[in-house]
PyMOL Python script that loads the backbone (N, CA, C, O; Angstrom):
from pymol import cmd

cmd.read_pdbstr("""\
ATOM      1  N   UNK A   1      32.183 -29.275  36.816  1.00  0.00           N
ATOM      2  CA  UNK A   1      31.769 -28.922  35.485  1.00  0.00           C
ATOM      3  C   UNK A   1      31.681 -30.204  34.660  1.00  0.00           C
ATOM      4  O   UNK A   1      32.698 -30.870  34.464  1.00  0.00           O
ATOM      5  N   UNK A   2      30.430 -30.586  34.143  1.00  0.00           N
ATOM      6  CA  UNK A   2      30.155 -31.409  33.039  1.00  0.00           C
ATOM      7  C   UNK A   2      30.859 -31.433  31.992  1.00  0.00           C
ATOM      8  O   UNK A   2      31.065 -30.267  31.656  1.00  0.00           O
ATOM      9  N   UNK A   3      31.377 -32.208  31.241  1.00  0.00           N
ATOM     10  CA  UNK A   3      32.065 -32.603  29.810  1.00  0.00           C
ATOM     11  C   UNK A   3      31.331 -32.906  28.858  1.00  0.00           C
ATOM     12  O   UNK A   3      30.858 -34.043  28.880  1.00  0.00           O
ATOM     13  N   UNK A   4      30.999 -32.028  27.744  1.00  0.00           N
ATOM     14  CA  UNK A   4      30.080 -32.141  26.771  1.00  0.00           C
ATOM     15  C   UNK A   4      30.516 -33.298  25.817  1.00  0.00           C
ATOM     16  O   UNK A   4      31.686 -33.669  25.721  1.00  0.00           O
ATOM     17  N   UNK A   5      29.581 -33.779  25.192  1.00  0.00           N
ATOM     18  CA  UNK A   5      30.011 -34.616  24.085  1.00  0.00           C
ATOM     19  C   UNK A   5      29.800 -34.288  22.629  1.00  0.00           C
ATOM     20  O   UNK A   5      29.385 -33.141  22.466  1.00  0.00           O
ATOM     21  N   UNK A   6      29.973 -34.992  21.521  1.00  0.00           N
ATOM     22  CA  UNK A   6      29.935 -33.754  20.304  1.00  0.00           C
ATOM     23  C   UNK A   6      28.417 -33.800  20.466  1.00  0.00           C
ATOM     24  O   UNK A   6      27.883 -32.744  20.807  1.00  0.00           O
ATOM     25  N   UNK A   7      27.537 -35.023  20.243  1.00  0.00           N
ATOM     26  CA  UNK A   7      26.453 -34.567  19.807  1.00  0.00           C
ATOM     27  C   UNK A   7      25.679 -33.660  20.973  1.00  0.00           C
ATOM     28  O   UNK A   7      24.458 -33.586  20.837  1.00  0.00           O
ATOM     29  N   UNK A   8      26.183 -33.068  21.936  1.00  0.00           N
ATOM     30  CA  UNK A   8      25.370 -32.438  23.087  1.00  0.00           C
ATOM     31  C   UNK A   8      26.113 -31.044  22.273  1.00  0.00           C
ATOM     32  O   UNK A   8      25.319 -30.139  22.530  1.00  0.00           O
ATOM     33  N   UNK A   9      26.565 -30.803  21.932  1.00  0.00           N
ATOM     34  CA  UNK A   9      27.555 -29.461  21.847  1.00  0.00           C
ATOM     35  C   UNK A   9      26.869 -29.033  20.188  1.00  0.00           C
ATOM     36  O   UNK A   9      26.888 -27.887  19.738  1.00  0.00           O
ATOM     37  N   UNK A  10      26.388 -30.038  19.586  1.00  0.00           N
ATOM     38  CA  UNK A  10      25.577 -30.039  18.152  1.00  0.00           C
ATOM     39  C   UNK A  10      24.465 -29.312  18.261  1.00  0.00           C
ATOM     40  O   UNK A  10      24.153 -28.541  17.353  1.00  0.00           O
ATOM     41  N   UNK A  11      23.475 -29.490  19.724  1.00  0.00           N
ATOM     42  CA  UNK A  11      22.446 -29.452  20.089  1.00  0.00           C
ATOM     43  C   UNK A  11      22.316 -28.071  21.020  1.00  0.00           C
ATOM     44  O   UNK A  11      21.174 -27.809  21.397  1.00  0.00           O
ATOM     45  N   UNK A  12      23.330 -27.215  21.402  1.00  0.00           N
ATOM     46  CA  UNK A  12      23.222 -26.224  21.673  1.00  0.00           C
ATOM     47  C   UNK A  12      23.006 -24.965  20.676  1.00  0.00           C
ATOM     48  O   UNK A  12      23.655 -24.647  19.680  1.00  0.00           O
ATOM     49  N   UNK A  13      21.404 -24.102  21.527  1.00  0.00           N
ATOM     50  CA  UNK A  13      21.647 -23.525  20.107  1.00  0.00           C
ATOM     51  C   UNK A  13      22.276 -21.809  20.604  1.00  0.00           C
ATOM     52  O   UNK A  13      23.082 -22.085  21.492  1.00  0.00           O
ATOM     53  N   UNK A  14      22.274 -20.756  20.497  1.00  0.00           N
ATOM     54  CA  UNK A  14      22.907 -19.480  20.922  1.00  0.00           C
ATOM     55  C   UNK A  14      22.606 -18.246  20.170  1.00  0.00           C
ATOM     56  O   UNK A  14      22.096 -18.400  19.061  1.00  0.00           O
ATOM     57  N   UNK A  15      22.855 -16.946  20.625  1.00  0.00           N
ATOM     58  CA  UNK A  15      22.223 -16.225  20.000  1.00  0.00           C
ATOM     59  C   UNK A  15      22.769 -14.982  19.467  1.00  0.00           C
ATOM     60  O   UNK A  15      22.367 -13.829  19.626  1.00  0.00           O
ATOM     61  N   UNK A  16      23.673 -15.393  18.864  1.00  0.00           N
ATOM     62  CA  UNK A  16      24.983 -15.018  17.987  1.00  0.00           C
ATOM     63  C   UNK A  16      24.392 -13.934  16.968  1.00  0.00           C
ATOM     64  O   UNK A  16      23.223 -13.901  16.586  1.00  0.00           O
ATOM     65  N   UNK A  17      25.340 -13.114  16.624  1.00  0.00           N
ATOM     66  CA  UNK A  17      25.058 -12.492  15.484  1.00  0.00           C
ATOM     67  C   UNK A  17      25.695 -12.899  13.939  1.00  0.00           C
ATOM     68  O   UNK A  17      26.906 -12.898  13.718  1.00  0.00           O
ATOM     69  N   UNK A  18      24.876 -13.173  13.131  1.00  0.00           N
ATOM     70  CA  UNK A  18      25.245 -13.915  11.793  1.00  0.00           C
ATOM     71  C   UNK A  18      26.223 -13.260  11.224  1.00  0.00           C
ATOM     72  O   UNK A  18      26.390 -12.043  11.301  1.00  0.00           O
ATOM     73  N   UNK A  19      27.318 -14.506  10.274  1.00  0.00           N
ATOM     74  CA  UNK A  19      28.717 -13.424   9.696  1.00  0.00           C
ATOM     75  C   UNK A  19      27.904 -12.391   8.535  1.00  0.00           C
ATOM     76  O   UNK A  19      28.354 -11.278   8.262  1.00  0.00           O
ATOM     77  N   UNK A  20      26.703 -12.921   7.937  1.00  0.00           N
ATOM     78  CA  UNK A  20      26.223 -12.080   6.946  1.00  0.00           C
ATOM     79  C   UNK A  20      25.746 -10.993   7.062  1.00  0.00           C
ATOM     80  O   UNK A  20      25.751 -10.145   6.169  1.00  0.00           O
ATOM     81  N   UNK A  21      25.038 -10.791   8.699  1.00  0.00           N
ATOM     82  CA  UNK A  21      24.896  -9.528   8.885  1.00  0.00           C
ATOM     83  C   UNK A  21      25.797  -8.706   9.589  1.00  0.00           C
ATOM     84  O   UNK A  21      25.584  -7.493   9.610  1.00  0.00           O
ATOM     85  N   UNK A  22      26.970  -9.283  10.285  1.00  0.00           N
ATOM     86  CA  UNK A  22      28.496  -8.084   9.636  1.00  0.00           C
ATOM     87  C   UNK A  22      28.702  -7.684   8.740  1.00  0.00           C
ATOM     88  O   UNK A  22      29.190  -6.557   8.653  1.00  0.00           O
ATOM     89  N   UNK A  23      28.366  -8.571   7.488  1.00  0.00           N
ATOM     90  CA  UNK A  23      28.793  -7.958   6.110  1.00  0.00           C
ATOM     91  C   UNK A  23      27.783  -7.163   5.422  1.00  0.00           C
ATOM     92  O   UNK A  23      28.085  -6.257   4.647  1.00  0.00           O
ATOM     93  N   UNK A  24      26.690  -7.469   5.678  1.00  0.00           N
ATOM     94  CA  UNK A  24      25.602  -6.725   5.135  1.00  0.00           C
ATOM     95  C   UNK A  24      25.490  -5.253   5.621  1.00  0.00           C
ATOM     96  O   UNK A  24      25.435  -4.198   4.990  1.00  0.00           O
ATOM     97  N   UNK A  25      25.474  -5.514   6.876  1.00  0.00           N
ATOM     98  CA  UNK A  25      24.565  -3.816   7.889  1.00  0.00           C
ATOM     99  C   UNK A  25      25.720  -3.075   7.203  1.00  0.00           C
ATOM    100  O   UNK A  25      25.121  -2.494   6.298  1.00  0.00           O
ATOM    101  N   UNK A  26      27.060  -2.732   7.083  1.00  0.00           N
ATOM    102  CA  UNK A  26      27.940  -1.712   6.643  1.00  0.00           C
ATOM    103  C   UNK A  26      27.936  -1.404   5.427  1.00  0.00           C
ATOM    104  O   UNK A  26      28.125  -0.231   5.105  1.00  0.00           O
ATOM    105  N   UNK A  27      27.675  -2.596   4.283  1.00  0.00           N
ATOM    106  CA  UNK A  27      27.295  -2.300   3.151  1.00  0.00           C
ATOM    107  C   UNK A  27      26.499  -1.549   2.893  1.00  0.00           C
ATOM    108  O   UNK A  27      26.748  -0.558   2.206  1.00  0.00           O
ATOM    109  N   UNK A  28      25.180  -1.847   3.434  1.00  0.00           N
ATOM    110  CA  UNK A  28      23.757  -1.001   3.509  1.00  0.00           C
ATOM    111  C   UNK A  28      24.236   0.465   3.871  1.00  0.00           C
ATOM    112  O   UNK A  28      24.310   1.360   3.029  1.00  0.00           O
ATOM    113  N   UNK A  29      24.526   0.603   5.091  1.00  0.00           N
ATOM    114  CA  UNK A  29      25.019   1.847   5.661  1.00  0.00           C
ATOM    115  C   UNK A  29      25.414   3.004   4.390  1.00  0.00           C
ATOM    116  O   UNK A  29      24.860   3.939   3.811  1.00  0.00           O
ATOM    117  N   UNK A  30      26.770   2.270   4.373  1.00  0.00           N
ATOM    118  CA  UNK A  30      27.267   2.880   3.295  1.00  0.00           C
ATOM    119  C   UNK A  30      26.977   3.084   2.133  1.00  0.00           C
ATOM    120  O   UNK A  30      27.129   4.156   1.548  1.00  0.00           O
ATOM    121  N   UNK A  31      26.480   1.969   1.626  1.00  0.00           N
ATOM    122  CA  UNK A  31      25.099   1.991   0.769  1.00  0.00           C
ATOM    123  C   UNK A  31      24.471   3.991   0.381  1.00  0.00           C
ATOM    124  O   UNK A  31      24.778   4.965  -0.306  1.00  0.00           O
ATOM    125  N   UNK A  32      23.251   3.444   1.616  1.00  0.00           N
ATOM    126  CA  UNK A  32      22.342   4.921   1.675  1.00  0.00           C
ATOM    127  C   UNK A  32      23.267   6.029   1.789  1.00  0.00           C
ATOM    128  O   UNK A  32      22.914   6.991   1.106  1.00  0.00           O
ATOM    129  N   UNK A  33      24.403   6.207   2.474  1.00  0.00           N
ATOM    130  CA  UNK A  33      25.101   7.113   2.931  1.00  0.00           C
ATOM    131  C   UNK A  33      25.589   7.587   1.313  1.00  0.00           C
ATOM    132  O   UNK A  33      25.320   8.645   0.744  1.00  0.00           O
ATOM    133  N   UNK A  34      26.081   6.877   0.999  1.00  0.00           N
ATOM    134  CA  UNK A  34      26.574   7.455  -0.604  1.00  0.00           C
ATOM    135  C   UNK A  34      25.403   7.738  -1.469  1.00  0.00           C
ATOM    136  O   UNK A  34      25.675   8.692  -2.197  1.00  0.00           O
ATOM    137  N   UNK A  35      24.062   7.228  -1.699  1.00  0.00           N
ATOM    138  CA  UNK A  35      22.956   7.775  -2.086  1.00  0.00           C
ATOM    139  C   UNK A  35      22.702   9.365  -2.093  1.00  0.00           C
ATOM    140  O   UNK A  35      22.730  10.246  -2.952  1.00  0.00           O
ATOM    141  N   UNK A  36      22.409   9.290  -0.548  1.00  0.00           N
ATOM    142  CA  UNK A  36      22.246  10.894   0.267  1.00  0.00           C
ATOM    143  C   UNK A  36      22.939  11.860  -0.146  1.00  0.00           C
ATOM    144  O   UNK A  36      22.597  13.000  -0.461  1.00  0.00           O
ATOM    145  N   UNK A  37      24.177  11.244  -0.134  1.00  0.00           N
ATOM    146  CA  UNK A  37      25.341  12.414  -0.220  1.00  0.00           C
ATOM    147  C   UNK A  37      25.121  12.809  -1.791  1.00  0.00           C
ATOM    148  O   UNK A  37      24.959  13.971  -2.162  1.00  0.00           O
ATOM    149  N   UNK A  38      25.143  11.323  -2.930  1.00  0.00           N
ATOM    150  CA  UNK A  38      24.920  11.902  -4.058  1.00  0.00           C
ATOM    151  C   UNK A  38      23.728  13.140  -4.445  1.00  0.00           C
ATOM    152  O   UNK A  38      23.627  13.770  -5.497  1.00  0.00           O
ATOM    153  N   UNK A  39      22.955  13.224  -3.302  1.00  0.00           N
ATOM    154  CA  UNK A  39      21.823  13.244  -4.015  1.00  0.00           C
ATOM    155  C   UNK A  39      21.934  15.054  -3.760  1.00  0.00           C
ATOM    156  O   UNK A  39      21.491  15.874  -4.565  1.00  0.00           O
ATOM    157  N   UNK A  40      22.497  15.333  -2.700  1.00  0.00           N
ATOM    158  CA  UNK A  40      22.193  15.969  -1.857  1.00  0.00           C
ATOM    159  C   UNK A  40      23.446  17.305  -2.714  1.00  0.00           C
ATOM    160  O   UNK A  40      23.240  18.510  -2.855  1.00  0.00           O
ATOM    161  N   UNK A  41      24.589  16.558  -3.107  1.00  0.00           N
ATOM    162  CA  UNK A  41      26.119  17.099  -2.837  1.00  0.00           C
ATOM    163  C   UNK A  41      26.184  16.759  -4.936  1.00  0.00           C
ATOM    164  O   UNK A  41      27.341  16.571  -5.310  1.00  0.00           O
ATOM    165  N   UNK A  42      25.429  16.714  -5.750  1.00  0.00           N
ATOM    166  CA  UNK A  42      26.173  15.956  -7.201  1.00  0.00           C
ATOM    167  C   UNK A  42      27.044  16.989  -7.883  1.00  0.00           C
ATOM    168  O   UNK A  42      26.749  18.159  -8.128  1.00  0.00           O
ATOM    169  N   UNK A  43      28.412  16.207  -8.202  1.00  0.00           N
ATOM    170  CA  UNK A  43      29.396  16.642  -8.623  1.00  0.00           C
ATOM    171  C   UNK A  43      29.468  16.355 -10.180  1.00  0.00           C
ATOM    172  O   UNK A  43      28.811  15.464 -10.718  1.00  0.00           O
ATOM    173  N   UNK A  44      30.368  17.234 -10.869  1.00  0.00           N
ATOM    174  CA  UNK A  44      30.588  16.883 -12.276  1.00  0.00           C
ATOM    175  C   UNK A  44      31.529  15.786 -11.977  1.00  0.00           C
ATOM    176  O   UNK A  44      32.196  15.624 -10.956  1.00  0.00           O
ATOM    177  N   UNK A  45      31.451  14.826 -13.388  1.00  0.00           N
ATOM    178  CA  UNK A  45      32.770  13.911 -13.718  1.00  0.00           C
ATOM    179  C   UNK A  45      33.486  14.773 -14.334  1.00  0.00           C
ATOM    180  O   UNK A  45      32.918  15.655 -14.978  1.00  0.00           O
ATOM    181  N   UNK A  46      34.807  14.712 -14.276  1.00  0.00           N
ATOM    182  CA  UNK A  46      36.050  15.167 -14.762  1.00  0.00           C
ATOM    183  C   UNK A  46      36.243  14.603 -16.010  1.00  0.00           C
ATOM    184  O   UNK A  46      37.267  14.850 -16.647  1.00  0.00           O
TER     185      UNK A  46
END
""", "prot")
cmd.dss("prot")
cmd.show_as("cartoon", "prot")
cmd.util.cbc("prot")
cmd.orient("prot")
């Protein structure tokens, strides 16, 4: 096994999933999901 060096290890690229779209896709989700439900289900405020 080869020993990378930094700038070889700089130069790799991969095909990762971004931290923003962890944070995003569930937002969204939940997002529409509370939309729907409002829309579907609307309650009085107390």
């Amino acid at each position: 096994m080869k020993q990378l060096t930094h700038d070889e290890l700089k130069k790799i690229s991969g095909g990762g999933i971004s931290t923003s779209l962890l944070a995003f896709l569930p937002m969204g989700i939940s997002f529409i999901v509370g939309v729907i439900d409002g829309y579907l289900r609307p309650l009085k405020c107390n």
